[in-house]
Phi, psi and omega in degrees: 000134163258154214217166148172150186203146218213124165246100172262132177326319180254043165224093180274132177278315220151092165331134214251118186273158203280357155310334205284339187261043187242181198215194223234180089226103162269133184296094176198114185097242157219040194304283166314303180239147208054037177227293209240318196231135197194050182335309180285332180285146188295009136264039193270151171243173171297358158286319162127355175275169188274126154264040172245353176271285174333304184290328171294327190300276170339302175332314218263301203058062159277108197306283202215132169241130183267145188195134031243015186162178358097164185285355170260016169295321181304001196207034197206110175272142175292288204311007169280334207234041169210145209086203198271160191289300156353292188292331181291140160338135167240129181220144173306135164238111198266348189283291163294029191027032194246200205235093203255085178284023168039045185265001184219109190273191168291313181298325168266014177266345179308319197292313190301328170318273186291335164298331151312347180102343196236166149248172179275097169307084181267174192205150202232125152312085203273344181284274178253028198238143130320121156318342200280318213277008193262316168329283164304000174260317167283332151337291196289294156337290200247349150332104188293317174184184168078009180213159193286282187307307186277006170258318177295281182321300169308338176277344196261013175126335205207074198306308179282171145323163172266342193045038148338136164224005167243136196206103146325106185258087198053179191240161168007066149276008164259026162298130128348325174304317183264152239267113169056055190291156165213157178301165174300340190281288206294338161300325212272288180316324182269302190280333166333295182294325188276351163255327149008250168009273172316283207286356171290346204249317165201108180326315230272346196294166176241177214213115135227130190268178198274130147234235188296129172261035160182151156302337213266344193273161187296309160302328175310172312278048201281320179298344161280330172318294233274282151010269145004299194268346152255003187227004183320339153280349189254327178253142172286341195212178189253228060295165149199140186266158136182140190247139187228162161203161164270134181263019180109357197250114183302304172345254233299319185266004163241013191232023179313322189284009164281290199297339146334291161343298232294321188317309187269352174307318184263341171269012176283335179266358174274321185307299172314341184291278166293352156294292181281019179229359160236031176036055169279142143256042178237146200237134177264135189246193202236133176236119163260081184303323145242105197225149183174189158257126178228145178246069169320302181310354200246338206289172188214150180286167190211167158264191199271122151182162173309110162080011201268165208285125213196117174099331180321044176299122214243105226284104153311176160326288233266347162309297185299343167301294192308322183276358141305309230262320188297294205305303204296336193268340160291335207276270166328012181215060199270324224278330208244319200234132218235340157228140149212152191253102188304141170223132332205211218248344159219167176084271194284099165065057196228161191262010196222106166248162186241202165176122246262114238042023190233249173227184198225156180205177179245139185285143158351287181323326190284010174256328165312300190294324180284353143359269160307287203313315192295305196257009193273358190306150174123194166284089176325135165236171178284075165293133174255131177255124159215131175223209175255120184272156191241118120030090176237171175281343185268006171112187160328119200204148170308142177294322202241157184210138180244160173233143151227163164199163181260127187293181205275304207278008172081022178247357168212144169255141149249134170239134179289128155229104087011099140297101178251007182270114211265018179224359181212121148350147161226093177316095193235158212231115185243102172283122178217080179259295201326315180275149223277316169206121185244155175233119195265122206271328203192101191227147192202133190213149190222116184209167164161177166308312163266107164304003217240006194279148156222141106063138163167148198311281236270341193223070199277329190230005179312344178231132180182137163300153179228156173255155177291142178276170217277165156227141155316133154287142182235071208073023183112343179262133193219124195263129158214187186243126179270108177307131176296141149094102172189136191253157159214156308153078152214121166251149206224139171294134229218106168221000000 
């Protein structure tokens, strides 16, 4: 098979805003307890989190973690998980059927937050919470003082603000699923008052209201519509959600980042929709808040108790490719989508797993995403691509696919590529003839033989990038071969 891809400098996508490189922790599983907090394991600090789960964080160069959820946001008054721990509520969390002793609030997760490196993407209860209590929670967060919420907080410990500046406005409501679902108007209508509220509370903060949590529910994408069109002067971002597994046909599960595409294409056109039908000149972005590989299909009923194991999918090889396909297909969509949330970050469906009193190790996934994180910074460009396209249940779709971008001082390009074809090489040819001279600095691939290999505390690196040898330029051109089944890394110096 043959490849080329042509990068010209001036075919610009976007600046990739540094949101775009964020996660998830949801009270959910074991995201939270024995996953980021573990008083007893011997890596524990004095706060009780693990720091070694902390340092896989710091790695990741994770922007912003949306917190506390997820489907238990629908059920979860904040003021439980705040003040001294003794005092606080152990409450049925009805959304995962488990048992929530609140040993971890807003305050310790702020904290957990910045030793980690990141900030907080915080969420407001649109389910069994208020506009009044979404209100009183950025009170409580960014008040400086001189007010009862904000007084509070300083007495619980946490003299400045946390200064949250990102805010969910609730999860998935228009699922059945969720905790006090409710239709669009009336969601549309609830989240209007509760950012009045929030942003009356702080001018400065941004808003996202919900939109699909699947391409696949009944409502898409007339529920973004409808949503929109009541808060559209008002929220800064959509949401959009969506999730894949192979359901056996590998083809079909590498070529997931078509159907990805397709997803944010239409909801950028439902948005551009209501930009023009409220003669607006604001343009609405996209926080695709939740993405990842989830094996839905695998989940099991559980009984009521603390912490139990729930979601733990445990990642291959060939997860981690399909979930390459995904980062390349946000990174080529820089212009629109401006935050996104890997869901999510340790335990529960994650790229960092523990075990509890014992170590922590990285899933397949975590090498693609620190990938992005690491090298995705910068301006996006447009690689024009021609390779051979394959046969999928989503249609015709490329075998190899690509992402570049230009670092922020303009001195390296990186480009992401993906091989989804598992039986054939790709003779691939990269033209960066537009720039006055490139040098190729750093190449790398997470490949093997076995798809089906993973990860695990005793085989800690069985999936791991390895590095490539290097190639000459030939006038601005660089010949190399793209391993089938294969994610790759190659970056070039610019002089």
């Amino acid at each position: 098979m043959k490849t080329k891809v042509t990068v010209v400098k001036e075919f610009k996508i976007g600046d990739v805003d540094k949101n775009l490189f964020s996660s998830f922790i949801e009270h959910l599983g074991r995201a939270v307890y024995t996953g980021i907090y573990e008083p007893d394991n011997k890596c524990a600090d004095e706060q009780g989190f693990r720091k070694d789960v902390i340092d896989m964080v710091k790695d990741l160069h994770v922007s912003l973690v949306r917190y506390p959820g997820g489907n238990f946001l629908s059920g979860y008054n904040w003021k439980d998980g705040i003040g001294k721990r003794e005092n606080r509520p152990t409450r049925l969390d009805r959304a995962w059927h488990t048992i929530e002793p609140n040993e971890i609030g807003i305050d310790e997760f702020v904290d957990w937050a910045a030793k980690s490196g990141t900030e907080v993407m915080g969420a407001v209860n649109m389910g069994t919470g208020t506009p009044q209590d979404a209100g009183d929670l950025v009170e409580y967060c960014n008040f400086e003082r001189g007010t009862y919420w904000s007084d509070l907080r300083r007495a619980n410990g946490h003299d400045k603000p946390h200064n949250i500046k990102t805010w969910c406005v609730g999860n998935e409501m228009d699922g059945p699923w969720q905790i006090c679902h409710l239709d669009a108007d009336d969601y549309g209508k609830k989240a209007r008052e509760a950012i009045k509220i929030m942003k009356w509370t702080d001018e400065s903060i941004k808003t996202v209201v919900c939109g699909s949590a699947s391409s696949g529910m009944p409502t898409y994408p007339e529920w973004d519509r409808i949503v929109l069109e009541h808060t559209y002067d008002l929220a800064d971002y959509i949401s959009i959600h969506r999730y894949f597994e192979n359901f056996g046909n590998d083809d079909d599960f590498l070529a997931s980042f078509y159907d990805m595409e397709q997803f944010i294409k239409t909801a950028v056109a439902t948005c551009d929709y209501v930009k023009a039908l409220k003669r607006s000149n604001k343009t609405m972005y996209l926080s695709f808040d939740e993405w990842n590989i989830w094996y839905q299909q695998k989940s099991e009923p559980h009984p009521w108790q603390k912490a139990p194991r729930i979601l733990e999918d445990h990642y291959s090889l060939l997860d981690a490719l399909a979930f390459g396909g995904m980062a390349i297909t946000l990174l080529n969509h820089a212009d629109r989508v401006k935050v996104s949330c890997l869901a999510q970050l340790v335990n529960v469906i994650a790229p960092i797993f523990t075990e509890p009193g014992k170590g922590a190790y990285k899933q397949s996934i975590y090498h693609p995403f620190r990938d992005i994180s690491v090298f995705g910074r910068g301006t996006a460009l447009q690689p024009v691509v021609n390779t051979e396209n394959k046969t999928t249940k989503y249609g015709e779709v490329p075998s190899v696919i690509f992402a570049s971008t230009l670092s922020e001082d303009g001195s390296e390009i990186t480009l992401f590529a993906l091989n989804t074809s598992k039986s054939e090489d790709s003779e691939t040819t990269i033209d960066l003839s537009s720039f006055e001279k490139s040098e190729m600095i750093y190449r790398t691939e997470l490949t093997g033989n076995d798809l089906s290999a993973k990860n695990s505390l005793e085989e800690p690196e069985k999936v791991c990038n390895k590095p490539v040898a290097l190639t000459q330029s030939d006038n601005g051109k660089f010949t190399l071969s793209l391993t089938k089944a294969s994610w790759n890394v190659i970056r070039f110096k610019i002089k």
